[in-house]
N, C-alpha and C positions, 0 to 999 in steps of 0.2 A: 536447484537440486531436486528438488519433487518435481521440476518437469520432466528429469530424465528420469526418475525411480519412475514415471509415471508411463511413461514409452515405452521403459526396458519391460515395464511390466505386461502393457499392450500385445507387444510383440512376443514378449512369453507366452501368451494365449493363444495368440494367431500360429503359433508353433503347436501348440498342444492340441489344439483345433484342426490343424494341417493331417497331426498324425492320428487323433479320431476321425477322421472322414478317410481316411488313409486304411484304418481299421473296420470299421463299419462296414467299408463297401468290401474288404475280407472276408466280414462275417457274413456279410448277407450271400455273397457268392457259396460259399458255405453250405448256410441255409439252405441254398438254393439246389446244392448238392443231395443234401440230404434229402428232400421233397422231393427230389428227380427219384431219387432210389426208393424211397417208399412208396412212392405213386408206382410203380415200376413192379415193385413187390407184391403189394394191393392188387393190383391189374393181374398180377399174374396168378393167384390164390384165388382171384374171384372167377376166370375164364377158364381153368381148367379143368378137363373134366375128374371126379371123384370116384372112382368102381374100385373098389379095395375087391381082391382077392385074396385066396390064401397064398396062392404061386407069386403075387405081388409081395405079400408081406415074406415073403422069405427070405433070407442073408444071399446074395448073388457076390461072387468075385469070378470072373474070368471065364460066363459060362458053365461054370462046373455046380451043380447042385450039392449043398451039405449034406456030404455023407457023416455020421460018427461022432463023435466029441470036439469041441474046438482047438482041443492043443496039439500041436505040433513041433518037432523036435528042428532047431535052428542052428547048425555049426556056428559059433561063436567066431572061429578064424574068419571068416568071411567080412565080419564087422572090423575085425582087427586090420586088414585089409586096407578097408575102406578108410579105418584110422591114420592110418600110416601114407595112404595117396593124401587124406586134406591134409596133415603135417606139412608133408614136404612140400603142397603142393600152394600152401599157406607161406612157406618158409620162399617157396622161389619166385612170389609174388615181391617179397622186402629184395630181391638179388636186383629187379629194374632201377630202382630208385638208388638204391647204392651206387649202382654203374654210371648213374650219371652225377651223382655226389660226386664220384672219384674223380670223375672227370676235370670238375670244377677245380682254377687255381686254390691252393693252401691248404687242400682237404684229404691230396694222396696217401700220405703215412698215417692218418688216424684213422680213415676211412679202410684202409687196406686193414689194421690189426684188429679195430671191431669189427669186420667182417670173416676174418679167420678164428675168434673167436665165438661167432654166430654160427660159424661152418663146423666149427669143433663142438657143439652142443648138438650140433646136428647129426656128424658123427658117433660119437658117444647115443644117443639115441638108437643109432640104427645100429650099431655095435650091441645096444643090451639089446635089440629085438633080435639079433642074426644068433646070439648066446642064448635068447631065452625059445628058440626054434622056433619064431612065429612066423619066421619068412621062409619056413619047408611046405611046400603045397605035396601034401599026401592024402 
């Protein structure tokens, strides 16, 4: 009896051992990531050259030099917009994997009533946007 608790236990190390050298060479890859990118960082902080100007220190977007105050006025519909493309367009990503659920024998009648139920929340959705005038482009 102790020479098998004594094996099983053997071979329980040689497992556990398998999967730290399994892990290690992980980590060191890792490592080895990280050292790439800081050596990389370094190198690049040190060769550059440094002439701060004022023209340099100034906020740049698009060419255009800061005129005036920073805030500006942003139509809201436009985000709403965008809302409403990743909805649906989130929603018509789940239509592929259903299709081919449906497909599958035994799966047609449940698949087909939760998916007209998916559709009908989807509806109802687009119903309170069309009532609440968010799909009028004026």
């Amino acid at each position: 009896m102790r020479e098998t608790l004594g094996h099983s236990t053997i071979a329980a190390a040689d497992v556990a051992a398998g999967y730290f050298r399994s892990y290690s060479a992980v980590g060191l890859l890792a490592l080895i990531g990280v050292l790439f990118v800081a050596v990389a960082f370094g190198a690049g902080r040190l060769l550059r050259p440094v002439v701060p100007t004022p023209e340099k220190l100034l906020t740049y977007e698009c060419g255009v030099d800061p005129v005036g105050e920073g805030w500006a006025h942003t139509q809201v519909r436009y985000y709403v917009y965008a809302f409403l493309y990743v909805i649906f367009a989130v929603d018509s990503v789940f239509l592929f994997p259903w299709a081919t659920v449906f497909a599958a024998p035994g799966y047609g009648a449940a698949t087909l009533v939760e998916m007209f139920v998916f559709l009908g929340f989807l509806a109802v959705g687009l119903l309170y946007a069309y009532k609440k005038g968010v799909l009028e482009w004026t």
